[in-house]
C-alpha positions in Angstrom: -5.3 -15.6 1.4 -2.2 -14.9 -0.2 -4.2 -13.1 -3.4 -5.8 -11.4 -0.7 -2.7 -10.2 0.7 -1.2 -8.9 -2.6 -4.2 -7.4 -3.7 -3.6 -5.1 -0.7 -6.7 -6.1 1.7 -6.8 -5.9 5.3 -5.4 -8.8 7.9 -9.6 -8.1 9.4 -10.6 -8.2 5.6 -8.6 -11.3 4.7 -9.8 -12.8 8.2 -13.6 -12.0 7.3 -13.4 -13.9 4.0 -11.5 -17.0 5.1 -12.5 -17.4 8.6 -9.1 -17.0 10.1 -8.5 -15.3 13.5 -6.2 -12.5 13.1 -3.4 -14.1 14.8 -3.9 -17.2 12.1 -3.9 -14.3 9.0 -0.4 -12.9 10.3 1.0 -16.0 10.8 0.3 -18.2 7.7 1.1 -16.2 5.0 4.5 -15.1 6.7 5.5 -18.3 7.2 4.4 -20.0 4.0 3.9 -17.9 1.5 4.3 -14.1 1.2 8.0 -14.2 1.9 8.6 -16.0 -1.8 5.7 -13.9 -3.5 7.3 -11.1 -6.0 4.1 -9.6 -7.0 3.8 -8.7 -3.0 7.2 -6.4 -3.8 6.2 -5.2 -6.5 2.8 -4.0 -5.0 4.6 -2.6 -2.8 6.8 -1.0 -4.9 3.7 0.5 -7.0 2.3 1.9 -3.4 5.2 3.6 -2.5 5.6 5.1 -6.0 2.2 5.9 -5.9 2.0 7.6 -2.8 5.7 9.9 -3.4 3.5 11.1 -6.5 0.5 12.3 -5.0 2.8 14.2 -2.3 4.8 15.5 -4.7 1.5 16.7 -6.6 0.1 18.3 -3.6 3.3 19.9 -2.2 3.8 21.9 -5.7 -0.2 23.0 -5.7 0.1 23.7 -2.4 3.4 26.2 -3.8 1.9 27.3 -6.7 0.0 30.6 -5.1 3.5 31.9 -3.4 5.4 31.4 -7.0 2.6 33.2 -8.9 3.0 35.7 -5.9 6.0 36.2 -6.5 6.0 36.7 -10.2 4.0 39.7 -9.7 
């Protein structure tokens, strides 16, 4: 579950492979196991990284046409 977890899945996905309700797939790894799991911060880390990239990527396409525009 935990793998799961850090690997970035879905509480539903996580609950479809183990057979955990939902409630049990919140519960369990908060209390015994994600709160001492480093790889979770730096997956999260990664994400957030990630994620500022691609908006940083799109916001200067998305500028590109009004600086060529106003080269000219």
């Amino acid at each position: 579950m935990t793998r799961a977890a850090v690997a970035g899945s879905t509480e539903a996905q996580i609950a479809t492979i183990t057979g955990h309700s939902l409630k049990e797939v919140r519960s369990i790894p908060d209390a015994n196991y994600l709160h001492r799991d480093p790889e979770l911060g730096r997956a999260a880390i990664q994400k957030l990284e990630t994620t500022t990239n691609l908006q940083n990527e799109l916001q200067n396409a998305e500028l590109l046409p009004f600086k060529e525009r106003e080269k000219h």
